[in-house]
C-alpha positions as a printed Julia matrix, in Angstrom:
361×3 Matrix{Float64}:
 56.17  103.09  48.36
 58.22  106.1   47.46
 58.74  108.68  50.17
 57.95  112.43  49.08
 61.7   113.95  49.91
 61.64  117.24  49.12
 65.09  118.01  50.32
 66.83  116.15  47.51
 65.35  118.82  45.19
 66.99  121.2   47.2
 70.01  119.06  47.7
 73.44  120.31  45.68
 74.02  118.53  42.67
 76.66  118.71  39.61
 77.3   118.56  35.65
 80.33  118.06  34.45
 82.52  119.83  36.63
 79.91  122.69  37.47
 78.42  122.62  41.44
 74.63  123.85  41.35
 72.96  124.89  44.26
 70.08  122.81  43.84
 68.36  120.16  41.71
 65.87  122.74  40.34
 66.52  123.81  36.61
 64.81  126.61  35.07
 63.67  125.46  31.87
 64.2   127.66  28.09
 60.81  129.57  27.53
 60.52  132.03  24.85
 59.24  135.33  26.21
 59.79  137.71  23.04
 61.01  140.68  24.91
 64.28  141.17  23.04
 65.0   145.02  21.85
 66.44  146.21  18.25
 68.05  143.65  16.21
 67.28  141.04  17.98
 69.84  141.73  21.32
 68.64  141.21  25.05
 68.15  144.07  26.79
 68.26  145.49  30.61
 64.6   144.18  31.08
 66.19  140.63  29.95
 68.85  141.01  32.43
 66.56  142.09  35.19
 64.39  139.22  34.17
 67.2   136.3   34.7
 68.51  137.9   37.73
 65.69  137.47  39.82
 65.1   134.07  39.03
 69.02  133.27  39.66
 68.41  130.57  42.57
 67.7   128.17  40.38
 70.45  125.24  40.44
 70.62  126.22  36.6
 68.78  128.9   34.2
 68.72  127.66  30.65
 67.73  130.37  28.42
 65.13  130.9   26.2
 66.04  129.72  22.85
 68.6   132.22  21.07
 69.05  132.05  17.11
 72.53  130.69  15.73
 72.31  133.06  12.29
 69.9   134.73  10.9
 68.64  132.14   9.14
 67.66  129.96  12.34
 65.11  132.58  13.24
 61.27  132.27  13.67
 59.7   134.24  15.95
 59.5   137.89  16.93
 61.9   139.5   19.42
 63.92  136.59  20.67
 67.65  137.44  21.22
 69.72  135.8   19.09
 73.97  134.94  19.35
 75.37  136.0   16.15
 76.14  139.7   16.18
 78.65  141.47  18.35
 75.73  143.56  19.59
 73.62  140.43  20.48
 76.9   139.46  22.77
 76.94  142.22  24.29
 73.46  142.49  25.11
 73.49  138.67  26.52
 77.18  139.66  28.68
 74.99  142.04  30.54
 72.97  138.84  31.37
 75.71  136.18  32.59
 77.63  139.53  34.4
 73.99  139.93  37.24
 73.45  136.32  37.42
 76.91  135.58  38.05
 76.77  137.93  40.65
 73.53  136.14  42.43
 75.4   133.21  42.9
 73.89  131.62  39.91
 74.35  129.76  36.79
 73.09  129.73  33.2
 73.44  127.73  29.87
 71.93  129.56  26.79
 70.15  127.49  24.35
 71.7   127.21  20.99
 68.29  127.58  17.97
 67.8   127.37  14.46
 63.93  126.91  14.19
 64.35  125.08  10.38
 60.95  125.51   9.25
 59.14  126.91  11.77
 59.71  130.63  10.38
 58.19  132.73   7.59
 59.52  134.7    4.58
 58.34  137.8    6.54
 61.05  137.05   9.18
 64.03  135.72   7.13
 66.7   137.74   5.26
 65.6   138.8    2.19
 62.37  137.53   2.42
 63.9   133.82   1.68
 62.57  130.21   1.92
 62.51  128.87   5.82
 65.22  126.02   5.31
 64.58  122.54   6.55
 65.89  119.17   5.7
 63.2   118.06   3.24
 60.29  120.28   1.6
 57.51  119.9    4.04
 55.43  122.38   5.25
 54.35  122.09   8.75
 50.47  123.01  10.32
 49.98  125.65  11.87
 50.41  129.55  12.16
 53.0   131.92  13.06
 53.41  135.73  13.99
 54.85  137.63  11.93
 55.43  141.97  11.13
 52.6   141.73   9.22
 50.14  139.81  11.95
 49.55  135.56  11.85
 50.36  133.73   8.89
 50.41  130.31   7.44
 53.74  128.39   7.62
 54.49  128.07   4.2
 56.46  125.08   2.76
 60.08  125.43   3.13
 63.41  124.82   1.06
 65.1   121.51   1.68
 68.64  122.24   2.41
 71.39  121.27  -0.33
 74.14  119.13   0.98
 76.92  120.99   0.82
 74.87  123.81   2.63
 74.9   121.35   5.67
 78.45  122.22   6.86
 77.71  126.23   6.95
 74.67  125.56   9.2
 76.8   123.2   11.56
 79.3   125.79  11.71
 76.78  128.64  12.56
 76.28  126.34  15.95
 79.8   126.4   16.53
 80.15  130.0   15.58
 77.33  130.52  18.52
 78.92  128.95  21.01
 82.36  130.98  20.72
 79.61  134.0   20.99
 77.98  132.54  23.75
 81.18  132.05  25.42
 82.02  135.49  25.24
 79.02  136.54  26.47
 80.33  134.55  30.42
 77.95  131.25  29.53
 78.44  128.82  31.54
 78.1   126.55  29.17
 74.98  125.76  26.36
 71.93  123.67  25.51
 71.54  122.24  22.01
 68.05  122.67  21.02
 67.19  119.82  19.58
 62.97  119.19  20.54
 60.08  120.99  20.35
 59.68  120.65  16.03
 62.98  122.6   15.64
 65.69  121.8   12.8
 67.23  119.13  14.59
 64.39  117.29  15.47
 63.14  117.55  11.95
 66.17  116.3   10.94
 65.62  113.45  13.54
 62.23  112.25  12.46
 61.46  110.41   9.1
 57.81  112.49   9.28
 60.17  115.68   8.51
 63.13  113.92   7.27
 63.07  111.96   3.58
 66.08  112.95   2.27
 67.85  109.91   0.85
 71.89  111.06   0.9
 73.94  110.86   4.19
 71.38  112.62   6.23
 68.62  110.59   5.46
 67.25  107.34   5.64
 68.49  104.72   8.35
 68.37  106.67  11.8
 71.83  106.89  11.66
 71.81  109.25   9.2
 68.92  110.97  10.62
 71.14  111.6   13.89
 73.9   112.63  11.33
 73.2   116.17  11.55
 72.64  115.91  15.63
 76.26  114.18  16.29
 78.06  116.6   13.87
 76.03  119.87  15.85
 77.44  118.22  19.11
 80.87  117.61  17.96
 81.06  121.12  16.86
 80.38  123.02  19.88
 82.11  120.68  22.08
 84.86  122.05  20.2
 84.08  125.38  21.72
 82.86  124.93  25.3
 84.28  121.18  25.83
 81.85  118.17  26.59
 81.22  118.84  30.19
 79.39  122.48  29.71
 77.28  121.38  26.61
 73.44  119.88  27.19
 70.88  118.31  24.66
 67.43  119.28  24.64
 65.43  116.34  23.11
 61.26  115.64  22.81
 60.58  112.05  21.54
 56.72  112.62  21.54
 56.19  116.08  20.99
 53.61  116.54  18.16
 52.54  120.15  17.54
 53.59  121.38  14.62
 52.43  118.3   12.78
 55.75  116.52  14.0
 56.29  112.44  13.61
 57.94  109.76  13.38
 57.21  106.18  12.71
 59.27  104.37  15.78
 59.81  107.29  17.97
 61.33  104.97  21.2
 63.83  103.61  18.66
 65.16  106.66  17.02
 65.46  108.5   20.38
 66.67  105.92  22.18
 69.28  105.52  19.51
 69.9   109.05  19.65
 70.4   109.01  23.68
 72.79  106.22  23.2
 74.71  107.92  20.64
 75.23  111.3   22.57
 76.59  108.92  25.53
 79.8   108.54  23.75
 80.37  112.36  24.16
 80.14  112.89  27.98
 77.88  115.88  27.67
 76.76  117.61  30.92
 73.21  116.23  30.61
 70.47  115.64  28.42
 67.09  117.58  28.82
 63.94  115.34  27.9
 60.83  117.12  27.26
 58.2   114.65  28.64
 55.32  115.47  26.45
 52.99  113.95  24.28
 50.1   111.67  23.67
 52.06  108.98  22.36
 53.07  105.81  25.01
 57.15  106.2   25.27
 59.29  104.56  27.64
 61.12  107.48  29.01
 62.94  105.46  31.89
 64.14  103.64  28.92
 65.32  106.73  27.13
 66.9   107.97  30.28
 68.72  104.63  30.89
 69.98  104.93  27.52
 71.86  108.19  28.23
 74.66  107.21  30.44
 74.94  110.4   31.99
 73.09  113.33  33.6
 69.22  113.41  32.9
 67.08  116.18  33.34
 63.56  115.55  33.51
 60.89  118.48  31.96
 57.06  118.07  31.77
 54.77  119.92  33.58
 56.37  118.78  36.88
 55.14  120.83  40.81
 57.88  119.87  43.53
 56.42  117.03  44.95
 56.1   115.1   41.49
 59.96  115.9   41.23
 60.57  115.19  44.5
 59.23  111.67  43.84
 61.18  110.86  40.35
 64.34  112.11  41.72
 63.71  109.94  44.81
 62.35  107.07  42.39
 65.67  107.5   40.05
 63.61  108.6   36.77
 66.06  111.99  36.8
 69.24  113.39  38.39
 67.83  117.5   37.93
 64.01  118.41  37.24
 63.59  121.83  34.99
 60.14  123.71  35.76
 58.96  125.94  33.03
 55.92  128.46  34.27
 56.19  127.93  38.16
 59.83  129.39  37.2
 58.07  132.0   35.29
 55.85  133.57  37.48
 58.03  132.77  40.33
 61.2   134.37  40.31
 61.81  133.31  44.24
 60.79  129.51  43.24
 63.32  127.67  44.97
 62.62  129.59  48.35
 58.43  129.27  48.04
 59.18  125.16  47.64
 61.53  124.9   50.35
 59.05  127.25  53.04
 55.96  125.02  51.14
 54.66  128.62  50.02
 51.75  129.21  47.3
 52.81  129.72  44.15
 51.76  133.04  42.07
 49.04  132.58  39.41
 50.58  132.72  35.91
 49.06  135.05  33.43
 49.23  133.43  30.06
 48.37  136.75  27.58
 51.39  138.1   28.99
 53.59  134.79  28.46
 55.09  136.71  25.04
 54.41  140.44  24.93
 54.11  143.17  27.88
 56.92  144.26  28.41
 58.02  144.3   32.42
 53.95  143.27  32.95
 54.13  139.43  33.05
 57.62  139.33  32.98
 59.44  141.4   35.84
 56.47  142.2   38.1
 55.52  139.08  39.61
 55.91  139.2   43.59
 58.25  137.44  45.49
 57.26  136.44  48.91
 59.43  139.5   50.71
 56.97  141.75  48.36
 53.76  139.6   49.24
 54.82  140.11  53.19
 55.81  143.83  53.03
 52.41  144.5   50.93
């Protein structure tokens, strides 16, 4: 029997070379609260600030380029502006005591003429539209099917990663998260239910992984191994993602980012397919940080049970800036309101309570 130790959440821990306070990560969540062109604002700062006891805070996703936008109002990493406005974000964390990776995004399909420059294509690695809807200036709209990327356009969209993470370095990151889940342009490069191409990127799940390694090498180039994570979600299947042996491509794919020494990799536990995830982790030799739909005492029991080394929470983080504090007093949690998860402003966002506000109301 496993005993329920809550005080190895709570216990110091490391990445790389980087001490964290505790074992609790906040996890990337978009939140769409970014101001004009696309730069994070004071609100964003505030937002980050009071939710800097977390062991880590990895940021909502941030766009590489222009291009690698989908949705409205996330702060992207590509404009002097867009640096600056994320600097203001490191500078009041920093000075909690805390730390924070931002996550590196190019959403490949998942966008909309409406949203890209010039009203272009979305870009993707083969021409297949996904399901589903998106928001857009002019309301919801249909994905539409987007434009399979030429080869030699490859490079220019590896280098926009690297490009990011000299911004994000300027900005005072700590370091960054590749996104690579959640139906995003790595993952459909990853999967052969996004991915038919049939040149170097194609194929054999080595080449499908291509385009992952050469991301990774890249911005290791920028922030070194040790302050550079990998977001991955074998069974995630919104967006009408697939892929015919999922527990052998990512499993390859955890085994091939071993070789780099990366500060962790992030595994987004969700799905409805059966996956062996103790078998992803122990492919990974290296930091593993579990995410999906975890309370403490779950985590408390896979960190005590070896399944992960760090355990990110997503909407207790949200809706509890003073997280770390209500799990080690064993305090209720605040009720998350979902209709303002991605527009409102400070409502939803800035105003939940901590427990020094519950107690002096």
């Amino acid at each position: 029997m496993i005993t329920i130790d809550i005080d190895r959440l709570l216990s110091p821990a490391q990445i790389g070379a980087l001490p964290l306070k505790n074992r609790m990560i906040m996890a990337p969540m978009t939140r769409s609260r970014a101001g004009e062109g696309d730069v994070a604002t004071p609100l964003v700062a505030e937002y980050y600030r009071q939710r800097a006891s977390a062991g880590l805070i990895i940021t909502e996703g941030s766009q590489i380029s222009a291009q690698g936008k989908g949705y409205m109002r996330t702060p992207g990493i590509f404009t002097a502006a867009q640096v600056a406005g994320w600097k203001q974000v490191t500078e009041v964390v920093h000075a909690e005591g805390g730390r924070i990776f931002l996550q590196l995004w190019h959403v490949g399909r998942l966008s909309h003429p409406l949203v890209q420059p010039a009203g272009a294509l979305p870009v993707a690695p083969s021409a297949i539209k996904a399901d589903g809807e998106i928001y857009t200036p002019e309301g919801l709209k249909p994905y539409e099917t987007p434009r399979a990327l030429n080869l030699d356009e490859i490079p220019g969209v590896i280098n926009d990663f690297r490009l990011a993470a000299e911004n994000a370095k300027l900005a005072g990151f700590d370091g960054v998260e590749i996104h690579g889940a959640n139906g995003y342009l790595i993952d459909q490069f990853l999967r052969d239910g996004t991915n038919t191409r049939t040149d170097a990127y194609g194929g054999s799940v080595e080449n499908r992984a291509r385009f992952l390694k050469e991301v990774v090498e890249s911005v290791i180039e920028v922030f070194g191994a040790s302050r550079v994570g990998v977001r991955l979600s074998p069974i995630f299947s919104y967006f009408s993602m697939s892929d015919s042996d999922p527990q052998a491509t990512f499993n390859y794919a955890a085994k091939m980012l071993s070789r780099y020494g990366l500060a962790y990799l992030h595994g987004v536990q969700l799905g409805d397919e059966a996956f062996d995830f103790t078998g992803f982790k122990r492919s990974f030799a290296g930091t593993y940080i579990a995410n999906g739909g975890y309370d403490a005492q779950r985590a408390a029991v896979a960190l005590s049970a070896g399944e992960a080394d760090l355990v990110a929470f997503g909407t207790p983080f949200l809706a509890n800036p003073d997280l770390v504090e209500r799990v080690r007093l064993n305090a209720p949690l605040n009720t998350p309101v979902p209709a303002t998860f991605y527009q409102g402003e400070d409502q939803g966002y800035t105003d939940y309570p901590t427990l020094s506000a519950h107690a002096a109301g």
